[in-house]
N, C-alpha and C positions, 0 to 999 in steps of 0.2 A: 504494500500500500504506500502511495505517494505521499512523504511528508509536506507540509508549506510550514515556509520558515518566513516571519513575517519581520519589515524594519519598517518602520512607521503604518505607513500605509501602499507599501511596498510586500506582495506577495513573492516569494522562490519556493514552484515546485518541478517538476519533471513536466508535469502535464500542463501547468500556465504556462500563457504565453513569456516568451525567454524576457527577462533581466538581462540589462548593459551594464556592466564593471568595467568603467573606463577611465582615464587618464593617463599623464606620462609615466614612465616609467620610475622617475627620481624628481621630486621638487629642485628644479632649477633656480627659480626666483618667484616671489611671491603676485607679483604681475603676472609671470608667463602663468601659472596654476590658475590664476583669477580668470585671465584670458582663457586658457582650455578649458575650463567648470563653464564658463557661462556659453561658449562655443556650442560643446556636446552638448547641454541642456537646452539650448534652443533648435537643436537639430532632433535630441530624443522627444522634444516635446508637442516638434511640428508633427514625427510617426510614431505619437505615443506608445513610444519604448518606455517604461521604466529604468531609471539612472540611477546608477550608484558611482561616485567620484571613489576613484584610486590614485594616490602617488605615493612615491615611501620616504620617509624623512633619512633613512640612513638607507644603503645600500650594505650589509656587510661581507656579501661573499662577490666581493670584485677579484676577477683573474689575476690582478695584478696591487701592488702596493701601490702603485700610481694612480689606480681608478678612483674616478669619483663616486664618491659613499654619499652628500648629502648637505643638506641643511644642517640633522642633527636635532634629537628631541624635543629641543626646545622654542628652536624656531619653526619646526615642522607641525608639531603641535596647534602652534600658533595661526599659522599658513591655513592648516586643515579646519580648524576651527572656525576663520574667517568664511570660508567656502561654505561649509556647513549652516553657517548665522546668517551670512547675506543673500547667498542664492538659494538656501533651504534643498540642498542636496545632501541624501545618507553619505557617508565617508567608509571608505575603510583603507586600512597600512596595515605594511610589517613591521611583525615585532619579532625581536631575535633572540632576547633573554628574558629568564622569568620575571625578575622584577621590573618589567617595561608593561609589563600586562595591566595593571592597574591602573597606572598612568595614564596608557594612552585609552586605555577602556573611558574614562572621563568624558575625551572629549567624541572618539568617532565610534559608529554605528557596529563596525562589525572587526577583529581581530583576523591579522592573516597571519598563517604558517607559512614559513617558506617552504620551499621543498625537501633541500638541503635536512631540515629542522624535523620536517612531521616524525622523526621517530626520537623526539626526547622528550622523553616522559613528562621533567621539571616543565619544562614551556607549553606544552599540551595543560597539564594541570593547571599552570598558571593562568594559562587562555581561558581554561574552563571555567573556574571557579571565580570571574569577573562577571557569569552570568551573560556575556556577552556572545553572540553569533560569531561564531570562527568559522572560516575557509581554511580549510585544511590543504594544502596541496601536496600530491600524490610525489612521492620522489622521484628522480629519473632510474630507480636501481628498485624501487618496489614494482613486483607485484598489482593488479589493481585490488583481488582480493585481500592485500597486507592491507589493505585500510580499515578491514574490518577490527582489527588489533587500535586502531587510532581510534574508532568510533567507540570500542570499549572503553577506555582512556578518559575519553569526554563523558561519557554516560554514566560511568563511576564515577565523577564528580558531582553527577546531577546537573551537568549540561547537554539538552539535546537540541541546542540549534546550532547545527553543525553543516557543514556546505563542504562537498567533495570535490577537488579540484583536480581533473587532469593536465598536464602540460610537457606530455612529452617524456620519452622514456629512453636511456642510453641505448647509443646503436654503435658499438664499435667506438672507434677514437673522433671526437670532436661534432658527433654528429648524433640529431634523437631522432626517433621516430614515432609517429600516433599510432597504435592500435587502437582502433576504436571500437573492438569490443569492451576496451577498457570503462566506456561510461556506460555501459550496460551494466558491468561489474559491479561497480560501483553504487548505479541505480536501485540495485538488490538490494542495497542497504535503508530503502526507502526516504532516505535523506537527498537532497535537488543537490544536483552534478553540476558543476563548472567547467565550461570548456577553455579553456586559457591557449585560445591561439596563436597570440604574439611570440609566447615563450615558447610553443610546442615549434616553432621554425629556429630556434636557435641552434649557432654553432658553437658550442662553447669552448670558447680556447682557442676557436677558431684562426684568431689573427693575431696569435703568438701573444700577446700582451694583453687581449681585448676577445671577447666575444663575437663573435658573427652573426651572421645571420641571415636568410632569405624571407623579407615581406609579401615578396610576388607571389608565396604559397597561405600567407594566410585568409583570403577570401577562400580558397578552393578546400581549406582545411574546417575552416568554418562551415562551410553550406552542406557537407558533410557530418559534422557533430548537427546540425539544426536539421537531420534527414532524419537523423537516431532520436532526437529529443533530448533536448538538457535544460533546465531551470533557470543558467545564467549563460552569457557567453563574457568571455574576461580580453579587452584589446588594450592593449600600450597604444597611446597617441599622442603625437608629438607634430606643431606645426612645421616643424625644417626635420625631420628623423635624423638627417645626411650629419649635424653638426647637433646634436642633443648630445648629453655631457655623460650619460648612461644608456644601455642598450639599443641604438640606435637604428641598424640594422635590422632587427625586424619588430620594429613600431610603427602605426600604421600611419599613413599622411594625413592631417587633420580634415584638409580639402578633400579627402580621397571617402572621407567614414559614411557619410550620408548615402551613398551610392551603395557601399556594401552593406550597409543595414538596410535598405529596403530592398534589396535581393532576400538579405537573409530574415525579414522580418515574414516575407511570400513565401518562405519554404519552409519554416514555422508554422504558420497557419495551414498548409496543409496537413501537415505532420499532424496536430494537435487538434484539427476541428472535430 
C-alpha cells in the first residue's frame, strides 16, 4: 500500500501526481538561490507541479580538497530560511553529521541523506528523531532492497516519513548506472520513491580533480523513472551549469526545465490516471 508523506500542503506518494525537488546543487550566493526559488516556482506554478526548493549549505564529499563545499551552516541556514519566508516554498538540505540534524530541522521542511551516509546509523537516528521527513538516498554500492535495513533504522525511532531516493548505482570505474527496477524495489516499501536524475548521470572522479558528468541523459532518464511511477522527481539547476562552482556537468539549464517538465508532467498523467 502507497504511503503519502505530507509537507505543508504538499502530498508525496507513488500514485500522486510526481513532486519537483529542485534547485542548485551548492548555494552559491544568496541572490543566485533567490533568483533560482523564484525562477522554478513560477514555472512549477504556471504547470502546477508541486515544489520543493533544494540547495546544500556544505558540500562535504568533494573529489578533491580544492572543491567547493559551500556557504556553511550558518549562512546557509540563513539563505534557506529567507527562500522558505518570502517565496513560501518547503526546503530541504544535506546534512552530514549527527549533530547538524536538529539545527537544521529548525528551519527547513525535510532532512537529506547523502548517499555516501545512508548506512550510519548515528545520522539516520539523528535525522529521525527531529521528527522531521528525511530522503534517504540509496548509495551507489547498495543494493535497492538494503534500504529496507535504512527504513528499519527510521521506524525504530518512531519516524515514518521517510522518502527513498535512487541516484545511481557504481558501474565499474568513474561511471553509474540506473536500474530501474530499483524504484520498484524500493516502492515495496510503500514509502514514495525519489528519482534523483541529475546525480544518477554522474561521473565521479570523472575529471581527475572534479566530477563529471552527462546532462544530455537526464531528460531520457527521467521520462523513464515517470513511465514506472515515483512520488518525487529530484533535478540540480543551475542558470550557467558550464561555470556553477559544484557539480556542474550534469545540472540541468534553468532555460532548458520548463520544457522537460511538461514532457514529463504528460507521461505522469498517463502513468497514474
Amino acid at each position: 500500500m502507497n504511503k503519502t508523506i505530507k509537507i505543508g500542503n504538499i502530498d508525496i506518494s507513488n500514485d500522486k501526481p510526481f513532486v519537483l525537488i529542485a534547485g542548485p546543487c551548492s548555494i552559491e550566493s544568496e541572490e543566485m538561490v533567490m533568483r533560482i526559488a523564484k525562477d522554478i516556482k513560477e514555472i512549477t506554478t504556471r504547470l502546477e507541479i508541486p515544489f520543493i526548493f533544494k540547495s546544500s549549505f556544505d558540500k562535504a564529499n568533494r573529489t578533491s580538497a580544492d572543491g567547493y563545499r559551500g556557504v556553511g551552516i550558518e549562512n546557509g541556514l540563513k539563505i534557506l530560511g529567507r527562500v522558505k519566508e518570502e517565496l513560501n516554498i518547503p526546503i530541504i538540505t544535506d546534512i552530514h553529521l549527527p549533530d547538524q540534524a536538529e539545527k537544521v530541522a529548525k528551519v527547513v521542511d525535510i532532512l537529506q541523506i547523502p548517499a555516501f551516509l545512508c548506512r550510519q546509523t548515528d545520522l539516520i537516528e539523528a535525522a529521525a528523531k527531529t521528527g522531521k521527513v528525511v530522503n534517504v538516498k540509496k548509495a551507489q554500492f547498495l543494493a535497492a532492497w538494503d534500504m529496507n535495513n535504512v527504513v528499519n533504522k527510521m521506524e525504530k525511532c518512531g519516524n515514518k516519513n521517510i522518502l527513498l531516493c535512487e541516484r545511481g548505482t557504481s558501474f565499474g570505474y568513474n561511471n553509474l548506472v540506473v536500474d530501474m527496477t530499483s524504484l520498484i524495489e524500493m516502492s515495496k516499501t510503500g514509502y514514495p520513491v525519489v528519482f534523483d536524475a541529475t546525480h544518477s548521470v554522474q561521473k565521479p572522479g570523472g575529471k581527475g580533480n572534479s566530477t563529471g558528468g552527462n546532462r544530455e541523459y537526464v531528460k531520457y532518464l527521467s521520462r523513464a523513472a515517470m513511465a514506472i511511477g515515483v512520488g518525487a522527481l529530484f533535478l540540480e539547476v543551475h542558470p550557467d551549469p558550464d561555470n556553477a562552482l559544484s557539480d556542474g556537468p550534469n545540472m540541468v539549464r534553468l532555460d532548458q526545465l520548463e520544457e522537460i517538465l511538461i514532457e514529463l508532467k504528460t507521461i505522469d498523467k498517463i502513468i497514474k490516471k
